[in-house]
C-alpha positions as CSV (number, residue, x, y, z in Angstrom):
1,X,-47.7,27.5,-14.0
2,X,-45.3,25.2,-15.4
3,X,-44.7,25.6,-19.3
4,X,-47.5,24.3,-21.6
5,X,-49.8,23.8,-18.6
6,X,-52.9,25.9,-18.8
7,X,-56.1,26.5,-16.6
8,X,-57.7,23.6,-18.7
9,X,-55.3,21.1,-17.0
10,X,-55.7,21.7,-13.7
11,X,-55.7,18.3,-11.5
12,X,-56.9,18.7,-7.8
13,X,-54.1,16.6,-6.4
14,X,-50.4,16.0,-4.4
15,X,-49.0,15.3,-8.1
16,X,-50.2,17.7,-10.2
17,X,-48.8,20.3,-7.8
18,X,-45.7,18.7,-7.2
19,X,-45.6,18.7,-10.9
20,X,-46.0,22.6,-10.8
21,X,-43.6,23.5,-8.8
22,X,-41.0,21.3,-10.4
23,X,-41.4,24.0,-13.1
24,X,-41.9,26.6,-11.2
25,X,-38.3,29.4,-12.1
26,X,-38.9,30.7,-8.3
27,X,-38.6,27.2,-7.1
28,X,-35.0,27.4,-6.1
29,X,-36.0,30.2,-3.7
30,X,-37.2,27.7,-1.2
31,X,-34.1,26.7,0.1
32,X,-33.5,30.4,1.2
33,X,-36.0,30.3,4.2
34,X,-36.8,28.4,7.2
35,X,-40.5,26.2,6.8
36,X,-41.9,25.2,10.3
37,X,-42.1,21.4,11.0
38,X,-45.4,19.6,11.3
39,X,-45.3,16.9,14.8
40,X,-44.0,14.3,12.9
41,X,-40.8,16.3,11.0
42,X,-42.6,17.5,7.5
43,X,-42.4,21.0,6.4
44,X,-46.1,22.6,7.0
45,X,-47.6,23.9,3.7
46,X,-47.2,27.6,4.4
47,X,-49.6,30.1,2.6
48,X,-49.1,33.3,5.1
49,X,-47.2,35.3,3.0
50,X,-49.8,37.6,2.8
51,X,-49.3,38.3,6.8
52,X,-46.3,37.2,8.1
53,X,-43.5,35.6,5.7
54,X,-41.3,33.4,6.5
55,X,-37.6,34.1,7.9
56,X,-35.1,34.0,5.1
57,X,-31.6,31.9,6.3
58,X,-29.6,35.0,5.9
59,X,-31.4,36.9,8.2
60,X,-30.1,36.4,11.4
61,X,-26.3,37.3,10.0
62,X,-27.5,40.2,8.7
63,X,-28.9,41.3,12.5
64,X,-26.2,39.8,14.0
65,X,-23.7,42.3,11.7
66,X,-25.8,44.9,12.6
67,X,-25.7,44.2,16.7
68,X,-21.8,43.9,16.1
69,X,-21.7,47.4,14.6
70,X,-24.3,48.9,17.5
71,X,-21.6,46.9,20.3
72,X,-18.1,48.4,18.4
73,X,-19.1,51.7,17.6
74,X,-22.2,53.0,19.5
75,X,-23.6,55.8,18.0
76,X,-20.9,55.9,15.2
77,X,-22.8,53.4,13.4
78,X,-25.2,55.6,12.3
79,X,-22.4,56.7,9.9
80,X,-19.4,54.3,10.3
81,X,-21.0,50.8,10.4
82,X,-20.7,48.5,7.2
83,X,-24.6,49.6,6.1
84,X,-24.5,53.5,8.1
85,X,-28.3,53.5,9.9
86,X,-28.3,57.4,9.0
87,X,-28.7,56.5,5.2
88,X,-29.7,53.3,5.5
89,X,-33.3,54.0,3.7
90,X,-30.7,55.1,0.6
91,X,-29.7,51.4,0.2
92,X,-33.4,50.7,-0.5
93,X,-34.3,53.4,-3.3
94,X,-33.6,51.8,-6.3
95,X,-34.5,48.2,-5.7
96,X,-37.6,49.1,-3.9
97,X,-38.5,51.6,-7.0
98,X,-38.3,48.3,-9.2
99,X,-40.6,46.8,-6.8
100,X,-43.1,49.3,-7.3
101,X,-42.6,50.2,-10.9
102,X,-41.6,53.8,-9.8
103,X,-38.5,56.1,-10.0
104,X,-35.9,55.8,-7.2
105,X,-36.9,59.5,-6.4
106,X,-40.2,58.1,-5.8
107,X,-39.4,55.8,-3.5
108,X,-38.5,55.9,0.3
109,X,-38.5,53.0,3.1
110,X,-39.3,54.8,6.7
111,X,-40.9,54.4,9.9
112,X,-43.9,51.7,10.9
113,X,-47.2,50.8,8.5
114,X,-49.2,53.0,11.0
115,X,-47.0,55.4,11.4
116,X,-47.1,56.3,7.7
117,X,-50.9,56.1,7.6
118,X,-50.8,58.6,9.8
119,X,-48.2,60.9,7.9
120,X,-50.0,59.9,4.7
121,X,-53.7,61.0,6.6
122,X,-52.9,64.2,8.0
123,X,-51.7,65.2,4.2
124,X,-54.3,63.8,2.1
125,X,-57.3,63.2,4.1
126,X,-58.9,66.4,4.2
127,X,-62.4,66.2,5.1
128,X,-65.1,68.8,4.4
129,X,-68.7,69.4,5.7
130,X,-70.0,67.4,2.4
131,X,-67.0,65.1,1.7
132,X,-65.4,63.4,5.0
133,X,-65.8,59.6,4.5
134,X,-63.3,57.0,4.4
135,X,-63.7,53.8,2.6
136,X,-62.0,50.6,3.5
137,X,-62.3,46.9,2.7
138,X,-63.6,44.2,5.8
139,X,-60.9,42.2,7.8
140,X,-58.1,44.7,7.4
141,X,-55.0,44.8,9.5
142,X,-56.1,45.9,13.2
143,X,-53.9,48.9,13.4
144,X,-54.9,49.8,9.8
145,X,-58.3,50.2,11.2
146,X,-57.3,52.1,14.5
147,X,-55.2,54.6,12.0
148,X,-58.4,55.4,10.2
149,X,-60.3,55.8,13.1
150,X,-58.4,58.0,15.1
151,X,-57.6,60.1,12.1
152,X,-61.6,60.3,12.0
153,X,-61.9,61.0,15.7
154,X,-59.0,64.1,15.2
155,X,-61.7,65.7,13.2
156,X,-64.7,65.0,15.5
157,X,-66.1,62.9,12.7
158,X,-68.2,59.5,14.4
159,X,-66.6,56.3,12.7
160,X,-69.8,55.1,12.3
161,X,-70.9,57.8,9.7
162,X,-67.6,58.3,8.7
163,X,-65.9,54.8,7.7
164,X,-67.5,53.1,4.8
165,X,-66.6,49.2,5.2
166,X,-66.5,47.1,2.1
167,X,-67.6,43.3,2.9
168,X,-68.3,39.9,1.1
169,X,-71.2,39.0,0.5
170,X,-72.8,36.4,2.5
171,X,-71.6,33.1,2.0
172,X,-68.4,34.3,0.5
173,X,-65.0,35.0,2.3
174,X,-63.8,37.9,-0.6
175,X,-64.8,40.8,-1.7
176,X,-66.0,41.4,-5.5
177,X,-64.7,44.2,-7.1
178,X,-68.4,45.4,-8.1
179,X,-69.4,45.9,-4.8
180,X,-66.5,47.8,-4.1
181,X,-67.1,50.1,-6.8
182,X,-70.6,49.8,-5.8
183,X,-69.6,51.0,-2.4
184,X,-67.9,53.9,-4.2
185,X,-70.5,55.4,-6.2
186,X,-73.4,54.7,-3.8
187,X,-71.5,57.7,-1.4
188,X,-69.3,59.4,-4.2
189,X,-69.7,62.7,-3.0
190,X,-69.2,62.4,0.0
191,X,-66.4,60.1,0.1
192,X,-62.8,62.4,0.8
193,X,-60.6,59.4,1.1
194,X,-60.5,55.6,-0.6
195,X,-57.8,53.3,1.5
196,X,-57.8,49.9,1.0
197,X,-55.1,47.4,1.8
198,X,-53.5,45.8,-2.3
199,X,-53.6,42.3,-0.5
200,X,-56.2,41.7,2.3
201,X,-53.7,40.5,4.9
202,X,-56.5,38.1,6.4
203,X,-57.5,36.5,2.9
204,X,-54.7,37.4,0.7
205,X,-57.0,38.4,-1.7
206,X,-55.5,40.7,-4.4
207,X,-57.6,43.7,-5.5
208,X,-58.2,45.3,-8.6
209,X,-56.6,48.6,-8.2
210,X,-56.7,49.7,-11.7
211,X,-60.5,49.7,-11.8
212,X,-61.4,50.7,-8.1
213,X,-58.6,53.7,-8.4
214,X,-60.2,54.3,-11.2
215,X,-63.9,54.4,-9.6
216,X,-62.8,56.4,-7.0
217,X,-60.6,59.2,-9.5
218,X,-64.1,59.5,-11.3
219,X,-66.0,60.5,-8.2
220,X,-63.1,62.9,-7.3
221,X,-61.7,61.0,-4.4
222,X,-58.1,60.5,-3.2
223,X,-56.7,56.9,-3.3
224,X,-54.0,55.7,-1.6
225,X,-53.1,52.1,-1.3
């Protein structure tokens, strides 16, 4: 919010919003990406970003660099291009360690979102005869949900006793945190494994991670977000 603005202003309207993001510090950043057109010429109001951002201008000269290198150099690139691919996930440590909140040792940029489930699974998911559930919220990205899944299938656990689905009430399109930590102590011992998305990719709704990590810690279950 703009400075000196509070909840107790808020105006349901074109202006007041306008008004917000006049103030708005990140409001420069606008001018670095490419808004879709409506029919008649005016940027769409885009709220995606939860899903799938929009392109930034500089991106296409960034892959375009990259394609030069791959044409000049072939597999040399990997260590002679302007940004070597063999080390490229080094580029990444310490501003995606700031992103976090973690320690550049901490940090590493690698392979696909399933993918890494899957690396992640096979490490921490270990499922016994009394604890072998996974716990998820509703609505999550597909492949998330086929990760889980398979992992549960690898271990001749049925997804339907397995996988523990956290889902708005009805009537309502997010999930409250009290059911969630409902969800958690309801099956606590026999939960293995707590993986919810931080942002819903459907609703963008943000969850408390502090307090369900903390649920889930209590009942002496692995989190991973």
């Amino acid at each position: 919010m703009m400075a000196g603005s509070d909840s107790n202003d808020f105006q349901p309207g074109e202006d007041f919003a306008r008004e917000l993001d006049a103030g708005d510090p990140l409001a420069p950043y606008r001018d670095r990406f490419w808004i879709p057109r409506r029919a008649d010429g005016a940027d769409v109001v885009y709220l995606a970003g939860n899903s799938l951002g929009l392109q930034p201008k500089s991106v296409r000269e960034m892959i375009e660099g990259e394609l030069d290198d791959w044409a000049r150099l072939g597999v040399d690139g990997h260590f002679d291009g302007r940004r070597p691919w063999y080390s490229y996930h080094e580029m990444f440590r310490e501003p995606g360690a700031r992103l976090v909140g973690g320690r550049p040792g901490e940090v590493v940029f690698m392979n696909s979102l399933t993918v890494n489930l899957h690396l992640m699974m096979v490490t921490f998911y270990q499922p016994t005869k009394d604890r072998y559930k996974i716990v998820m919220e509703d609505a999550a990205f597909p492949s998330d949900t086929y990760a889980i899944k398979s992992q549960l299938a690898f271990h001749g656990i049925d997804s339907a006793d397995g996988l523990v689905v956290v889902k708005p009430r009805a009537g309502e399109h997010t999930i409250r945190t009290g059911d969630f930590v409902a969800a958690i102590e309801n099956d606590g011992d026999r939960i293995a494994l707590v993986l919810p998305a931080g942002v819903n990719f459907l609703t963008g709704q943000v969850f408390d991670m502090k307090q369900i990590t903390a649920a889930a810690k209590a009942r002496g279950c692995v989190v991973g977000w």
